[in-house]
C-alpha positions in Angstrom: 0.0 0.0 0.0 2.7 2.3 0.7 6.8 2.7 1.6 9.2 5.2 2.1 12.9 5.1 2.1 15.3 7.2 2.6 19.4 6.2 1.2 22.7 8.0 2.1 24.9 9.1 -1.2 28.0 10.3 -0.8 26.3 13.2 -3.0 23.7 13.4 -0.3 20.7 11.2 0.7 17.8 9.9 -1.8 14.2 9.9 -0.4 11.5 7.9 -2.1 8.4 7.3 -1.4 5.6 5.0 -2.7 1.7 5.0 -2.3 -1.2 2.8 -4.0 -4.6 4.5 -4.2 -6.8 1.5 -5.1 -6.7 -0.9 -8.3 -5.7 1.7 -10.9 -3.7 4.3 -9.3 -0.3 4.7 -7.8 2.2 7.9 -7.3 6.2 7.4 -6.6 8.1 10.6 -5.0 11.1 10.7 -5.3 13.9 12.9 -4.2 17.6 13.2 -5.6 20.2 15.7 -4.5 21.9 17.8 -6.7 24.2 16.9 -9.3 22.4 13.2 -9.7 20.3 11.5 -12.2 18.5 8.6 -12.5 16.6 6.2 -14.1 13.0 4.7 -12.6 11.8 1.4 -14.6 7.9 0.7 -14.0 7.0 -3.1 -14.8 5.3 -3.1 -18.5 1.4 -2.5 -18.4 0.1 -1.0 -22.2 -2.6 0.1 -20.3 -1.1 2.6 -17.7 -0.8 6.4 -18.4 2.4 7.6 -16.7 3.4 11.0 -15.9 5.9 12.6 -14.4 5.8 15.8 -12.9 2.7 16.3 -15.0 3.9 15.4 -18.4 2.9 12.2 -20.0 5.5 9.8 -20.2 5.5 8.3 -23.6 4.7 4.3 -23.2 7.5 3.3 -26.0 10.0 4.2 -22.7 11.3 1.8 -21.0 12.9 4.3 -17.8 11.5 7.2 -16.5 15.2 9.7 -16.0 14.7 11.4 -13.0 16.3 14.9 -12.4 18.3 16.4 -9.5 15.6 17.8 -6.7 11.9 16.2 -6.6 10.7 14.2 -9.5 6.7 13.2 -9.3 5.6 10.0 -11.4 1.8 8.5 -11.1 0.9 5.8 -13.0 -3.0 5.6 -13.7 -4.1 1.9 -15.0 -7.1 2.5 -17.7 -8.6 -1.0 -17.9 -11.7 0.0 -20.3 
């Protein structure tokens, strides 16, 4: 339903978070300090719509690249 983490870099600590609203709906938080990026692979659904911080992720992507400071992804599972 939900976790949180939170993991010393030597660039300075990642904080993640993870929630699950129902079925269909889930949101990740994450936190990266500066000078960091990364890369966030969601397992494969074809029927999810993925954003992060509020732009729709294409589905061709495999990884979501996550930016230095706070990076938003939610991930909405249309099943109609």
């Amino acid at each position: 339903e939900q976790s949180e983490i939170v993991t010393p870099t030597i660039r300075g600590p990642i904080c993640a978070q993870y929630k699950k609203y129902g079925m269909r709906q889930s949101q990740y938080q994450i936190e990266l300090p500066g000078n960091m990026i990364g890369d966030l692979i969601i397992s494969d659904d074809s029927n999810a719509i993925v954003t992060h911080n509020g732009r729709l992720v294409p589905p061709a992507f495999e990884a979501i690249r996550l930016e230095p400071g706070a990076n938003k992804i939610e991930v909405v599972v249309n099943s109609f």
